[in-house]
C-alpha positions in Angstrom: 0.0 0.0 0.0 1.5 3.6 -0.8 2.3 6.0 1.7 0.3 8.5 3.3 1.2 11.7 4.7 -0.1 11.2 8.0 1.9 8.9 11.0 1.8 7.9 14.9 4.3 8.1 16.8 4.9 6.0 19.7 7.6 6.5 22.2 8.7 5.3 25.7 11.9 6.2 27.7 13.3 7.2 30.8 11.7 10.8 32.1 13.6 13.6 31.7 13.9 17.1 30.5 13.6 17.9 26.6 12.5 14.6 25.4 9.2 17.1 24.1 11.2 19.6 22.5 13.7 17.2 20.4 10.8 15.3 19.2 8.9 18.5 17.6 12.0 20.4 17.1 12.7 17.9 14.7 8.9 16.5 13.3 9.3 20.8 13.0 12.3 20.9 10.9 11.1 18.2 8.7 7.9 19.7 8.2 5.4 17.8 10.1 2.3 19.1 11.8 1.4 17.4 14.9 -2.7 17.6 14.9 -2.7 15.5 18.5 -0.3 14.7 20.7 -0.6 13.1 24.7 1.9 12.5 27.1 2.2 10.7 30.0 5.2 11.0 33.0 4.9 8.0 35.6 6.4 9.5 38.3 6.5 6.1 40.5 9.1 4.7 38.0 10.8 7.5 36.3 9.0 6.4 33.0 7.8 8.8 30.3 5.4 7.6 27.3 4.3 9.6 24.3 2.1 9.3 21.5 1.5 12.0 18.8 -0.1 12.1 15.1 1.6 14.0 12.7 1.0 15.0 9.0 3.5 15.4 6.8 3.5 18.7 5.2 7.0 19.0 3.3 6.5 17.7 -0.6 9.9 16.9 0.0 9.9 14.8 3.1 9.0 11.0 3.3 8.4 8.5 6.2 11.6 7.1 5.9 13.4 10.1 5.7 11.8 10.6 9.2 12.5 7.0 10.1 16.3 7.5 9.0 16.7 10.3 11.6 15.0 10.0 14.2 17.5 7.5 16.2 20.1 9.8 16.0 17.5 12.8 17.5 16.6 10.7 20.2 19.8 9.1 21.4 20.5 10.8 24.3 17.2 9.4 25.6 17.7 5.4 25.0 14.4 5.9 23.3 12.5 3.0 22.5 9.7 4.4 19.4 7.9 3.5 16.4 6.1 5.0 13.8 3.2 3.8 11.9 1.8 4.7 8.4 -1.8 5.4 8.9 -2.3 4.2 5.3 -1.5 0.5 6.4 -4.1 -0.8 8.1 -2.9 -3.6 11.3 -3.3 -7.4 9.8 -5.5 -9.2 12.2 -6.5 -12.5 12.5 -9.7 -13.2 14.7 -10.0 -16.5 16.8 -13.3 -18.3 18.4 -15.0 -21.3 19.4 -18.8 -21.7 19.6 -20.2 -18.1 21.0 -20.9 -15.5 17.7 -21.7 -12.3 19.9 -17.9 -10.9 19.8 -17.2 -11.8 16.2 -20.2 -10.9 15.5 -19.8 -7.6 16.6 -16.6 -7.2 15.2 -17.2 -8.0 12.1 -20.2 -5.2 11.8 -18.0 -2.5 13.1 -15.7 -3.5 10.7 -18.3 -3.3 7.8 -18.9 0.2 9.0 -15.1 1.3 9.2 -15.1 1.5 12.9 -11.9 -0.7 13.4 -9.1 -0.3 11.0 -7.8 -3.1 9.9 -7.5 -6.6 7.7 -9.1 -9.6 8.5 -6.7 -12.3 7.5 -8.5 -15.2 8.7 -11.5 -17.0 11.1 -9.6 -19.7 13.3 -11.9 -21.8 14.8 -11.5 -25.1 17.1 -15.1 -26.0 16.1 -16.9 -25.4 13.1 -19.9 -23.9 14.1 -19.5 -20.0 12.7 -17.8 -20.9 9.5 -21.1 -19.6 7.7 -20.5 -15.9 9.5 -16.8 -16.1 8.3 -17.7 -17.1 4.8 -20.4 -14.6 4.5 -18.0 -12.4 5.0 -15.7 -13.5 2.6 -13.8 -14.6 5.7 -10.8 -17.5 5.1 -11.8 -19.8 7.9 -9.6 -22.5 9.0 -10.6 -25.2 11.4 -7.6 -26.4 14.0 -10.1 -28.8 16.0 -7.9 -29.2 19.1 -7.4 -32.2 22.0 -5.0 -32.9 25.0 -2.8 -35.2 22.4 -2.8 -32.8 19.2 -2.4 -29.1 21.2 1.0 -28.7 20.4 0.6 -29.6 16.5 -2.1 -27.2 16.4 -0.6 -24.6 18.0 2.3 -24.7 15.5 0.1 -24.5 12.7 -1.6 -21.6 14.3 1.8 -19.4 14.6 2.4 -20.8 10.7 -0.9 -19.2 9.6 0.4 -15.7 11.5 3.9 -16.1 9.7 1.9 -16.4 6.4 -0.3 -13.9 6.9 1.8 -11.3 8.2 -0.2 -10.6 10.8 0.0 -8.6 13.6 -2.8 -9.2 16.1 -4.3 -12.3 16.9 -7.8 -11.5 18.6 -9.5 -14.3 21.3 -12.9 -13.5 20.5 -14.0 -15.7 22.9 -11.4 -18.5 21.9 -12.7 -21.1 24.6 -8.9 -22.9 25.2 -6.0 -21.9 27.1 -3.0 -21.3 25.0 0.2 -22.7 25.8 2.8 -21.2 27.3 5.2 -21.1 24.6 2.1 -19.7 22.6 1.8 -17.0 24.9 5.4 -16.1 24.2 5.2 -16.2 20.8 2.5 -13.7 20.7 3.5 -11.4 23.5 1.8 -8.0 23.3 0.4 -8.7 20.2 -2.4 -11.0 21.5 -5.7 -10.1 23.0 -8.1 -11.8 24.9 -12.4 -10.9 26.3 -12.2 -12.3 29.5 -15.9 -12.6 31.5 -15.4 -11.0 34.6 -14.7 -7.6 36.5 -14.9 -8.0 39.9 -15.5 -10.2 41.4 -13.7 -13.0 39.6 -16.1 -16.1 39.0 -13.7 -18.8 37.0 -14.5 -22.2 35.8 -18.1 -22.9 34.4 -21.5 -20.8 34.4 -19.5 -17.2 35.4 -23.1 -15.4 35.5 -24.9 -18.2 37.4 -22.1 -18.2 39.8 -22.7 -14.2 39.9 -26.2 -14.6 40.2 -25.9 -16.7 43.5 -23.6 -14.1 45.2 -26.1 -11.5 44.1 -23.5 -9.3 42.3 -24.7 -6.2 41.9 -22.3 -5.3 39.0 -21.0 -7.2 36.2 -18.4 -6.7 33.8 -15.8 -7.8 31.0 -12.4 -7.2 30.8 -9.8 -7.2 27.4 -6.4 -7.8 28.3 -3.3 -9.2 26.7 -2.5 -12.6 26.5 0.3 -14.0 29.0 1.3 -17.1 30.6 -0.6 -16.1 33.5 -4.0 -17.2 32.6 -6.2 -14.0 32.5 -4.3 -11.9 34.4 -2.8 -9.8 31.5 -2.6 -6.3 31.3 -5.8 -4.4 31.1 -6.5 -2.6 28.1 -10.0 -2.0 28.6 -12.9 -2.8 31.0 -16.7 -2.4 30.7 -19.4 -2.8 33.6 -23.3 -2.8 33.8 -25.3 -2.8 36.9 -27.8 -5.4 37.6 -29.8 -6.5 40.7 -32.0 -9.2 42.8 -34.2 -9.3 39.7 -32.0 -10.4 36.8 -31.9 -14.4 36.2 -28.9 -16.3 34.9 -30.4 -15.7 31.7 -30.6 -11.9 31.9 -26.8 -11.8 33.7 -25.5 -14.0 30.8 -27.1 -11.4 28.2 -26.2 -8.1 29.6 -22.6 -10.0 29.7 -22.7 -10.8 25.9 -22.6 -7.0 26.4 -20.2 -6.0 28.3 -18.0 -8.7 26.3 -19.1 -7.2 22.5 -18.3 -3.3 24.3 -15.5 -4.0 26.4 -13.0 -6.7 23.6 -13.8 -3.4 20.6 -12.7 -0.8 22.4 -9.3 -2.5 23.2 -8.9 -3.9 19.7 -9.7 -0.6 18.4 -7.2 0.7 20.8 -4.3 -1.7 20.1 -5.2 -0.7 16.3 -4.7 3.3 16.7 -1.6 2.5 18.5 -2.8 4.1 21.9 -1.3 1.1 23.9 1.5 0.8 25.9 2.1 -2.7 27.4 4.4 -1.6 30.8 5.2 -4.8 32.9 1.9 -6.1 33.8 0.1 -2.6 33.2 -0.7 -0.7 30.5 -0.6 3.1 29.8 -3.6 3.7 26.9 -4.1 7.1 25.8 -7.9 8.1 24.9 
């Protein structure tokens, strides 16, 4: 895809003084306009984060020419950044199981040019929403999965990323626990819709389980994947009050919710290059 004139920048070093000005000074010099621009200075760990859109204004500057430079702007800083063509949408590849609401969902606000990216494939351990992936025009690939074959397809999972060149896998509610080589393999680049807020009801029937502690909210939270099995970091979280009168039923809806709300915000996030993975946190500028 050709280049557009338009760019995010995402950066992340040590805090202190001037990291601001060298940045513009030199997007300045090279003829970019920044049009928004957040900042964020973690005073508990000395640990500054920036993210800015610029658009190149200079017929005779380039996004490598910015690329070229920008190391030896930032040196003094041990600067780790990036910078993303806003012309190239991310490459995502979108896994489930037997539940439609969160593919579902994404797949209408992709229709509608909410979320900007690829689809690349459907990767399914059942083959129950193959006929919603090839509506869509969706490759689908079935990877049916048991204690004995796991490993096998696991590694024909990461080949269909390699192929694909893609650069988020999405567990739209992907009902099996990845490995934890898997979880390496994908680290920060892996997102999960986990049914819970607080409190944390794991196992089997979540909402019945709520519904007998009389909860009187109930959420969803998207995190990334890790090792540690849904304790990622937060990207986003979405919540609902309920009380004495909702049944299972009416909890398991208003979760189908929270779950469709709470896993396209953070995908949408993750796509506009708002998140900052930081230990077992994140920093996500809104």
């Amino acid at each position: 895809m050709s280049e557009s004139n338009v760019f995010v920048l995402k950066a992340a070093c040590d805090a202190t003084s001037g990291i601001v000005a060298s940045v513009t000074s030199y997007l300045a010099g090279l003829g970019c306009y920044i049009s928004e621009m957040h900042q964020y200075d973690d005073e508990e760990n000395q640990r500054f984060f920036m993210r800015a859109v610029c658009r190149i204004e200079s017929d005779s500057t380039t996004l490598e020419m910015i690329r070229e430079g920008f190391d030896a702007q930032v040196s003094e800083f041990n600067m780790e950044w990036e910078l993303f063509d806003s012309a190239e949408p991310m490459r995502v590849l979108l896994m489930v199981s037997k539940f439609d609401h969160c593919l579902d969902d994404l797949l209408y606000r992709h229709r509608k040019g909410e979320l900007p990216m690829e689809i690349t494939a459907i990767v399914s351990n059942h083959k129950d929403l193959r006929p919603m992936a090839e509506r869509e025009g969706i490759r689908f690939v079935h990877l049916p999965v048991t204690k004995e074959n796991k490993p096998e397809q696991e590694a024909a999972l990461v080949q269909i990323v390699e192929e694909t060149k893609t650069d988020l896998v999405v567990l739209a509610r992907y009902m099996q626990i990845l490995s934890d080589s898997l979880c390496k393999e994908l680290h920060g680049r892996a997102i999960n819709i986990h049914h819970s807020f607080l409190p944390g009801f794991k196992g089997a029937k979540p909402y019945h389980q709520a519904h007998v502690r009389g909860v009187k909210l109930i959420g969803a939270t998207a995190h990334y994947v890790t090792s540690d099995l849904d304790e990622g970091p937060i990207i986003e979280q979405s919540v609902q009050p309920v009380d004495h009168s909702y049944s299972p039923e009416r909890l398991v809806a208003v979760g189908r919710d929270t779950e469709t709300v709470a896993l396209a915000s953070a995908v949408r996030l993750h796509l506009e290059h708002r998140v900052f993975m930081y230990g077992n946190k994140t920093v996500v500028f809104k």
